[in-house]
N, C-alpha and C positions, 0 to 999 in steps of 0.2 A: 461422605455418603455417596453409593452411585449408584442408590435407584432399582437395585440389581435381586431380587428377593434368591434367599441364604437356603442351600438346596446340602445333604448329604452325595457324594460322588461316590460311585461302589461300581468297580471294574470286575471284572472276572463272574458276574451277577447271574449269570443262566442255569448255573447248575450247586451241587455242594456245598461248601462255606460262603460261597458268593452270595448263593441267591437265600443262606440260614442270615447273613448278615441283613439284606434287604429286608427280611420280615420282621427283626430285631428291631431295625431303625426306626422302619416305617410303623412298630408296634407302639413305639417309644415318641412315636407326633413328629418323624424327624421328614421332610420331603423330600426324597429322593429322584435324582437321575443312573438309573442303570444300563452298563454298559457291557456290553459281550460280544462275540461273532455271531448268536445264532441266532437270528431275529423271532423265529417262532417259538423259541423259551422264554424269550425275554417279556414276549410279549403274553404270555399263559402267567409269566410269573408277576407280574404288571396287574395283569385280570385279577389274580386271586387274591391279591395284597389290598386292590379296591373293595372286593365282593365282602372282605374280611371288616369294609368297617375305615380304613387307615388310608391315607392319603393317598393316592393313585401317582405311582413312580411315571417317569417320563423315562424312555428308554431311545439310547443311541448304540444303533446296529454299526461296530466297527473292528478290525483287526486293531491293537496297539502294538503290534510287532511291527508294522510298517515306519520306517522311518517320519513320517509325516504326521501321523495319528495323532498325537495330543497335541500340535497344533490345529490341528480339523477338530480334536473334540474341544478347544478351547472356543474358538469361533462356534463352534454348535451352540455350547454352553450362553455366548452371548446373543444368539439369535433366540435362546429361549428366554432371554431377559434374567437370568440365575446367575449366581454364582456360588462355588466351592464354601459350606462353614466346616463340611466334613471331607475329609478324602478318604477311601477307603481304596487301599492297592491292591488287590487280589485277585488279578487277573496273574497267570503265569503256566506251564505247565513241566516235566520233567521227562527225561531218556533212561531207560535202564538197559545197561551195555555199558561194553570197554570203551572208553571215549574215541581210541584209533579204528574204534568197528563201528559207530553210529555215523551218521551222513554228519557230517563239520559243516553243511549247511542251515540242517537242523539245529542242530547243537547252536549257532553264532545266532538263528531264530530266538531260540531259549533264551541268551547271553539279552537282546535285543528287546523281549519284554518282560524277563524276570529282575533284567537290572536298568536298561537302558529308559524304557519307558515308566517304570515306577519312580526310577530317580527326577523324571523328568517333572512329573504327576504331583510329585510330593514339595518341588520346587516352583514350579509354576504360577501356584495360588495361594504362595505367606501372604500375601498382601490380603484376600479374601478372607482367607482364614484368621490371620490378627484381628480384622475389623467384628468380625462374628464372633472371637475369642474361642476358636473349635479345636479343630486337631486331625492328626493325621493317623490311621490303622494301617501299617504295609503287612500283609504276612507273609512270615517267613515259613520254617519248620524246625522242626530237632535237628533235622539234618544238619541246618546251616550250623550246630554248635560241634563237628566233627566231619574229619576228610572222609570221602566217598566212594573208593576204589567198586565200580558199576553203576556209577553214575555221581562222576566226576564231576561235570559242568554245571549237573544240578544241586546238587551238593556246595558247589563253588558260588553260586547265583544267590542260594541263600544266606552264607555265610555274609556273604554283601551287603545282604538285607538289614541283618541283625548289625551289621557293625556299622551300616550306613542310618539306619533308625537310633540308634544310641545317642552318636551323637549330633545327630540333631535333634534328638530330647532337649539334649543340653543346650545346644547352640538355641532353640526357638523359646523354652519355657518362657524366659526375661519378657521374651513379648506377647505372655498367653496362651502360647501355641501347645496343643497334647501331643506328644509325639508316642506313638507304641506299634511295638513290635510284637505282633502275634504269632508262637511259637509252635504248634500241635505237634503231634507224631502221625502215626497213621492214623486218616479217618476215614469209616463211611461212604465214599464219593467215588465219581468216574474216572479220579484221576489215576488208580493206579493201574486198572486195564487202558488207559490212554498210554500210559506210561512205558505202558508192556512188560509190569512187575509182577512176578509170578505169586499167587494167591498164596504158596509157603512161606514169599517172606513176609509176610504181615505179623506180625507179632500181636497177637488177641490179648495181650493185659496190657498194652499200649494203644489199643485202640479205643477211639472216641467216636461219637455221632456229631456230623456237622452243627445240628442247632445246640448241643452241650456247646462248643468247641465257641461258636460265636457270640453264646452269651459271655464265656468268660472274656472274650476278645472285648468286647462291647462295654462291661464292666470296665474292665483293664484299662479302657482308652479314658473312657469317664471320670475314672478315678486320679487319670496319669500317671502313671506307670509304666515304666518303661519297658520290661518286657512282661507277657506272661507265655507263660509253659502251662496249658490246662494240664491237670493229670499228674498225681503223687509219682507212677514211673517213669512219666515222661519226662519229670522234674530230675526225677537222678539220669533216664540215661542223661541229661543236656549237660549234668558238671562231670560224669563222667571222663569226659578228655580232658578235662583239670586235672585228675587223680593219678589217672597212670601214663605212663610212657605212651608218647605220640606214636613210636615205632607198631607197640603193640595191639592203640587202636585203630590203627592200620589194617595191622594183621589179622583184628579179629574180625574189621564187619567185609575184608574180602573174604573170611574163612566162611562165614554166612551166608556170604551172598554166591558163593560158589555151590554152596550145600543145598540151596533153596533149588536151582537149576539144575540139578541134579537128575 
């Protein structure tokens, strides 16, 4: 035992699925620490989760793209006397563009907290995590189940995710641990204007609303599960690159994504 009272961890928390999660949690009697860059969301969304009735989140204003980051939010974490029974990873964002025309700064940024820091996040706290018998949520997207030609790195960052969450389904269950991978397609949220994905290519019978998207995530973890795909066609396109020729799903989603920018 150390003392340490058992807190949900929810990265990426200020806006979209981040902050559909937080409400979820915090809905469900879970105590949350949320964490994000922009301290005045965090803290609106902090206000409104208390106003609502449900445990009042503790929020830590941080980049996790910085090399340092989840050691500083680990030390935060013990200055507030807490510890991890939940991780939730969804802090990350993406580039759209040919990877030889996006700044390889930004991009190695991406690489940095869509893989580097979640891996870190998700490793960090077995020990918390066994003791509280919780679990881990990283999300991914459908992306990660196919190559990305206009947004290669992000495409690549995910597929990480998903093969990285799997197996340590496997490897953690034996000691309690949920491991899940949450999979969506397009949702709802800021990220594809951050993204600088042009509104043609959204495909409207694959899109979701972040709080659908987070209940299923939320479920999913609960349940243990290893991955979930919300959404009947988000479900096929993700086996899709099982079915046909790698060459060809190459060719289709650059034929897309060239048509969208059009």
């Amino acid at each position: 035992m150390t003392g340490f009272a058992p807190v949900t961890l929810i990265t990426g928390a200020s806006a979209g699925i981040g902050a559909a999660l937080s409400e979820i949690f915090a809905r469900h009697g879970h105590r949350t620490v949320l964490v994000a860059r922009r301290q005045g969301q965090l803290t609106a969304l902090a206000d409104a989760i208390g106003e609502d009735g449900h445990p009042a989140p503790r929020i830590l204003a941080m980049d996790l793209a910085q090399p340092d980051a989840p050691a500083q939010l680990a030390a935060a974490l013990r200055d507030l006397g807490v510890e991890p029974a939940y991780v939730v990873n969804n802090a990350g964002f993406g580039l759209f563009g040919a990877a030889a025309s996006l700044d390889p700064n930004e991009q190695l940024a991406m690489i940095d907290l869509n893989v580097r820091a979640l891996t870190d996040l998700s490793l960090r706290f077995v020990d918390s995590l066994e003791r509280h018998r919780g679990g881990i949520l990283n999300v991914s997207s459908v992306a990660g189940f196919m190559p990305g030609p206009g947004m290669a790195v992000y495409h690549a960052t995910k597929a990480y995710v998903i093969s990285f969450s799997e197996a340590l389904h496997h490897e953690l269950k034996p000691r309690g641990i949920r491991v899940t991978a949450l999979c969506p397609g397009p949702v709802q949220t800021e990220f594809q204007e951050l993204a600088g994905i042009p509104d043609e290519m959204l495909p409207r019978r694959l899109m979701r609303v972040a709080g659908r998207v987070a209940e299923d995530g939320y479920d999913g973890l609960m349940r243990g599960r290893r991955l979930v795909v919300p959404g009947y066609d988000n479900k096929v396109a993700a086996l899709l690159p099982r079915l046909i020729p790698r060459a060809w799903m190459l060719a289709l989603i650059q034929l897309f994504q060239r048509s969208a920018v059009r």
